[in-house]
N, C-alpha and C positions, 0 to 999 in steps of 0.2 A: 504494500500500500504506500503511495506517493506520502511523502512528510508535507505538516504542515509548512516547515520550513523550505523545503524544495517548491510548495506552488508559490512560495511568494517569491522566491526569488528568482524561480522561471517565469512565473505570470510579468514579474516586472521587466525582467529581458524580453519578454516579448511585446511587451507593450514599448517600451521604447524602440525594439527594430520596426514593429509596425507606424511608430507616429512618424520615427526618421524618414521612412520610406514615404509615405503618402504626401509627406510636407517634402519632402524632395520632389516627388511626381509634380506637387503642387506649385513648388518655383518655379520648374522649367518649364510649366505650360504658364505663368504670369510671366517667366521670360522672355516667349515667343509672342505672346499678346502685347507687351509691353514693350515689348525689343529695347532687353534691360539684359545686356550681357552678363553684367555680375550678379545680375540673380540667376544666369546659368551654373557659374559656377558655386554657388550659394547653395542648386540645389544639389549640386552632384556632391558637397559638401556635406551637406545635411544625409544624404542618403547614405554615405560612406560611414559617418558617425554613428547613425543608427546599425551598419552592419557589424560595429563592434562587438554588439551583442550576440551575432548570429551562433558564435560555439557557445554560448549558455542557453539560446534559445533550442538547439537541436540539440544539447542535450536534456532538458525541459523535458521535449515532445518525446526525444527516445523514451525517456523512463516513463511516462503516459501513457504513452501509446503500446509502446511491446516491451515494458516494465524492465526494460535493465538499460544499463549506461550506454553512453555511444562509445562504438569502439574507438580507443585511446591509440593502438600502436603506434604511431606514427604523429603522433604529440596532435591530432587536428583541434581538438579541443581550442586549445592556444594559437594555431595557426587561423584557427576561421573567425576566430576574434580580432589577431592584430595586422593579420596582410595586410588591412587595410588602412594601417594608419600612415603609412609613408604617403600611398595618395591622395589623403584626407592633408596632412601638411603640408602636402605640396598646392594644392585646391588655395587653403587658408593661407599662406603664403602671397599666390597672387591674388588673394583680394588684397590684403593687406599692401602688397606691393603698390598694385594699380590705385591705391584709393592716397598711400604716405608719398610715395615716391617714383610715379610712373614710369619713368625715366631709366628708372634703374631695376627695376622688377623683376628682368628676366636675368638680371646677377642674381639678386635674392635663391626666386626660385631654380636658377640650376645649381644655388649650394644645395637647396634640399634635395634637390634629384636626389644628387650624389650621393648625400647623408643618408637620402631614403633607398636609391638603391644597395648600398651597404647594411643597413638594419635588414631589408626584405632578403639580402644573403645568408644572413646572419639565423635571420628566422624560418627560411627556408631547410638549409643542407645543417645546420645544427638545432633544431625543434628542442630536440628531449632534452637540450642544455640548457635552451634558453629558460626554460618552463620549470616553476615547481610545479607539481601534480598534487591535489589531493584527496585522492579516489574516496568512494562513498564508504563509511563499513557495511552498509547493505545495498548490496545492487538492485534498482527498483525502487528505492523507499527516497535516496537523499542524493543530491547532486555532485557533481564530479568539479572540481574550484582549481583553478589555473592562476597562479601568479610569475612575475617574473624571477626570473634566479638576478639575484642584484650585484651576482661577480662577474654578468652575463654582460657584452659589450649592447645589447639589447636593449638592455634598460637604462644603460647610459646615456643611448641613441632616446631612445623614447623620454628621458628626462631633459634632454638636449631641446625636443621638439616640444613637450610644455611649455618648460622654461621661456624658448622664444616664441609661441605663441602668446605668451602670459604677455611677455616685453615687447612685445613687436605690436601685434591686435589691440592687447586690453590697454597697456599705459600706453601706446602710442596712439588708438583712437579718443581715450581719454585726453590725450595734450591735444588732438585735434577738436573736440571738441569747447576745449576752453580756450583758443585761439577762435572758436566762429561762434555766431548768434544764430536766431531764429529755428528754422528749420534744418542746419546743416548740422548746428550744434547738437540736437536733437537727434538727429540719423548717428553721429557719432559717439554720441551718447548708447545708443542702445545696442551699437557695435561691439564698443568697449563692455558694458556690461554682460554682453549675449559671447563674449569670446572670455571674459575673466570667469563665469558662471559655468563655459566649457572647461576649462581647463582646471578648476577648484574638484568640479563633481567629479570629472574623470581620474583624476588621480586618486579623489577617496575612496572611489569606485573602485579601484582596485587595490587600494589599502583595510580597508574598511571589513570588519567582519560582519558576514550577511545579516540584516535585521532591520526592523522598523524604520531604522534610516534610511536606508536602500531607499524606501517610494521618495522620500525626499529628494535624496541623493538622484535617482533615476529622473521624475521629475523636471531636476533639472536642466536636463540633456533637452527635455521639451521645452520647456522655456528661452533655451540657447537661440533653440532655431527660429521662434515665434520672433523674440531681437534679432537676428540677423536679417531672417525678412524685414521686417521694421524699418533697418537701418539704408538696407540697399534697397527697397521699394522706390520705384521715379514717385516724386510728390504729384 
């Protein structure tokens, strides 16, 4: 029998890869109406965020559905959570580029290439290193929890891409915003908060031991996106 604590913390990964996803469909068709490029990639941003969840959500549904865990050998657990944050920083990257420093943006983003195609080798051809595992005691009943091994170059990478999201997005739309009035200050305003509210939740998110904080915690990740829209919508 599924634990209480397993539906809450699958119900909640699934609810955030569901909102990420739908509110991503939902940029990119206001991008094509609006012919609002950076809410192009605002949504492919949003979608990519919400897929972090996708190795807690498939392991959710395995143990639901045909009551044992999803198979581990090959670390997917971990893999189908973070492949996708190198092109999630890379995404977040050129907005923040195009929006501080246009000029210079595609220096920014191909340091993260780089940095990201190095993390996605790292997470690739070394899985089972990068990953702590922490299998259920009963297969069926309670969830399988993945965090990073922190001697792992991994998570250096991925404290790297925080970090400059935190300094780049959040304090730098924040100085943009108190550098303008009206309405710019406002879009900037909700940038910076909708990128420091990512970056706070997802690191607890992955520090945090599973519990009532989580919908908080989770939550947040919906609110991220609801400010990013916000912020890049054309007035």
């Amino acid at each position: 029998m599924v634990s209480t604590t397993a539906w809450f913390i699958g119900g909640t990964a699934l609810a955030v890869l569901i909102f990420g996803t739908i509110f991503g469909i939902y940029f990119l068709f206001k991008a094509r109406r609006l012919e609002a490029d950076l809410l192009i990639w605002a949504g492919i941003l949003t979608i990519l965020t919400g897929l972090f969840y996708l190795g807690a959500t498939l392991e959710f549904l395995s143990v639901v559905i045909m009551g044992r865990s999803l198979d581990n050998t090959y670390g997917i657990h971990g893999l189908l959570a973070y492949i996708w944050v190198a092109p999630a920083i890379i995404c977040a990257m050129y907005l923040g580029g195009e929006l501080m420093i246009p000029k210079k943006k595609w220096i920014i983003v191909g340091i993260y290439i780089v940095l990201g195609i190095i993390f996605e080798l790292f997470l690739i051809f070394d899985t089972m290193n990068a990953f702590i595992f922490d299998d259920p005691a009963i297969s069926g009943e309670d969830l399988r929890d993945s965090s990073f091994n922190q001697a792992h170059p991994t998570f250096w990478l991925l404290a790297i891409f925080l970090i400059s999201s935190l300094l780049f997005q959040g304090v730098g739309f924040a100085i943009k915003a108190g550098q303008a009035t009206g309405e710019i200050k406002r879009k900037f305003s909700y940038l910076s908060l909708g990128f420091i509210i990512f970056v706070f939740t997802g690191a607890l998110d992955s520090f945090i031991t599973p519990g009532p904080l989580l919908i908080l915690i989770r939550s947040g990740m919906i609110i991220y996106a609801v400010l990013i829209y916000l912020g890049l919508k054309p007035s």
